[in-house]
C-alpha atoms as a printed R data frame, in Angstrom:
   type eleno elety resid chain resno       x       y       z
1  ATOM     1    CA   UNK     A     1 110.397  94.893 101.573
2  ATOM     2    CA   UNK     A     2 110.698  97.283 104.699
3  ATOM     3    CA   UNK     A     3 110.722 100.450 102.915
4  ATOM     4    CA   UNK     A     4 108.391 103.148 102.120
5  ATOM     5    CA   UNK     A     5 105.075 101.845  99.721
6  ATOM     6    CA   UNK     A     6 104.773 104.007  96.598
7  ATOM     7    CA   UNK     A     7 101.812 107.122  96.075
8  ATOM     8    CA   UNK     A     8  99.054 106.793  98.811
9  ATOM     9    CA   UNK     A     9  99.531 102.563  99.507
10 ATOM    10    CA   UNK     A    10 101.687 103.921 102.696
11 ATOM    11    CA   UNK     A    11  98.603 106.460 104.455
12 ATOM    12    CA   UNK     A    12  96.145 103.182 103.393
13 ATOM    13    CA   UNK     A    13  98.385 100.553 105.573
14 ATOM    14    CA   UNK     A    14  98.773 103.514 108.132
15 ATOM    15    CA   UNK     A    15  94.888 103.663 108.602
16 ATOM    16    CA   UNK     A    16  94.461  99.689 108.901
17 ATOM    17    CA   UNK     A    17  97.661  99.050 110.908
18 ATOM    18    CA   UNK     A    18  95.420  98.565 114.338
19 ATOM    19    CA   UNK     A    19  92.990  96.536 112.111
20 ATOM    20    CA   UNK     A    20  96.118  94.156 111.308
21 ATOM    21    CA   UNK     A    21  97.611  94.250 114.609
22 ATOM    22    CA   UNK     A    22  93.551  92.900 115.792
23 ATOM    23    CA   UNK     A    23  93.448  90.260 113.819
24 ATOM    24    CA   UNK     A    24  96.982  88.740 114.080
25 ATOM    25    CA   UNK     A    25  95.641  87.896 117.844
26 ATOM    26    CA   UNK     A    26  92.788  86.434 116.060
27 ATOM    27    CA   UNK     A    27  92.406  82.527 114.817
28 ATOM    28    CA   UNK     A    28  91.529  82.108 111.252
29 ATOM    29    CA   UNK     A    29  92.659  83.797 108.192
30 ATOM    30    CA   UNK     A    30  93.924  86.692 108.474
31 ATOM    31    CA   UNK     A    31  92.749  88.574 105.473
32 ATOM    32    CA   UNK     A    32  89.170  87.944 106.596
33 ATOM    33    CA   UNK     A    33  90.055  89.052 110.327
34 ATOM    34    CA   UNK     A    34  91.556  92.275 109.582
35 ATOM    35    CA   UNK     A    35  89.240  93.251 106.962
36 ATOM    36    CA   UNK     A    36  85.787  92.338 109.613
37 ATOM    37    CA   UNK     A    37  88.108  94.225 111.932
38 ATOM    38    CA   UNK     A    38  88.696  97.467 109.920
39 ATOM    39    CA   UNK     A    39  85.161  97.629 109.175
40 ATOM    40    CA   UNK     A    40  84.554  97.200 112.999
41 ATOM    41    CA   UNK     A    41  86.432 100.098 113.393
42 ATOM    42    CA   UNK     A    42  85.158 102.579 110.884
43 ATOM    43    CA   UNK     A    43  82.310 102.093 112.246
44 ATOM    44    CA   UNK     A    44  83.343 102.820 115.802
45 ATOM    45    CA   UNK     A    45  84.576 106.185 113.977
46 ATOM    46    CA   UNK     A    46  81.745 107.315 112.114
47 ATOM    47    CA   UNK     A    47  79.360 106.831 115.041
48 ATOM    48    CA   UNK     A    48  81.832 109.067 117.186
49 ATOM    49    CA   UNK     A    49  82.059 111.383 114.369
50 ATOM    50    CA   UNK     A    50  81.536 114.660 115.799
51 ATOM    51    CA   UNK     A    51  79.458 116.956 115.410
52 ATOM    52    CA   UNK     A    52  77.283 115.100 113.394
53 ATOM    53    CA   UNK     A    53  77.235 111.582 113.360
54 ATOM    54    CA   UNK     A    54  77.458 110.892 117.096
55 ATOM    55    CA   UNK     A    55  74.339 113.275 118.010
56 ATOM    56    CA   UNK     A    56  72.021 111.592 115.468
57 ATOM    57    CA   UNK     A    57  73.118 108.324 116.646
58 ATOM    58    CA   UNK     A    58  72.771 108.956 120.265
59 ATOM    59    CA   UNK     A    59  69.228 110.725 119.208
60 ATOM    60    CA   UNK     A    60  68.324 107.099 117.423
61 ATOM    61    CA   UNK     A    61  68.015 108.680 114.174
62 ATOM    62    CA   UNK     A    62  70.667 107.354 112.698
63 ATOM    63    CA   UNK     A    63  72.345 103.790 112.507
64 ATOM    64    CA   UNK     A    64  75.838 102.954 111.333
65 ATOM    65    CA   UNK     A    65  76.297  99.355 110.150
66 ATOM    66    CA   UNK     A    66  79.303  97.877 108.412
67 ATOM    67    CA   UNK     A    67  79.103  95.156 105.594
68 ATOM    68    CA   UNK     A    68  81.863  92.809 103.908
69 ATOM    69    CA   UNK     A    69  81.143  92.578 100.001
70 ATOM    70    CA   UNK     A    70  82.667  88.998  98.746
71 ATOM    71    CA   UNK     A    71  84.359  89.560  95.596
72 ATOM    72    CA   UNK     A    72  83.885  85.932  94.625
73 ATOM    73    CA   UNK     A    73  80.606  85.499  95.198
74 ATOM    74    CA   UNK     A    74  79.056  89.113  95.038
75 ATOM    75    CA   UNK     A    75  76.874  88.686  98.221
76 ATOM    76    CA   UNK     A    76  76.915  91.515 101.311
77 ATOM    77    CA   UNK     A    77  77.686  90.514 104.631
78 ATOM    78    CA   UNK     A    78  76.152  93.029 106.949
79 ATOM    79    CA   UNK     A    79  78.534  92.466 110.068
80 ATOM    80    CA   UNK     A    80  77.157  92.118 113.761
């Protein structure tokens, strides 16, 4: 506990560190929170994405939506 994660598990809880840090403001459970959050903001990144993404998007010819797949149930959640 406290030390460096193994292989790639420490650049994976780099990139959804600000997700956690979101959600532990958040009521509920936290799992849910920070994974609705991450999604929130991947999406906020590939609809920046430059050069690309962002110019279709601003043009209205392209739309970024995230979605939470339940593992338990095997429905899609398309988030708001």
């Amino acid at each position: 506990k406290g030390g460096a994660a193994p292989g790639s598990i420490g650049s994976l809880v780099k990139a959804i560190q600000p997700a956690v840090d979101k959600a532990r403001t958040q009521p509920g459970d936290l799992v849910d929170n920070v994974v609705r959050a991450n999604v929130a903001m991947v999406v906020q990144q590939l609809k920046s994405s430059e050069p690309l993404l962002a110019e279709l998007v601003k043009k209205g010819k392209l739309t970024v939506d995230g979605a939470v797949y339940d593992l338990d149930d095997g429905k899609v959640a398309i988030l708001p």
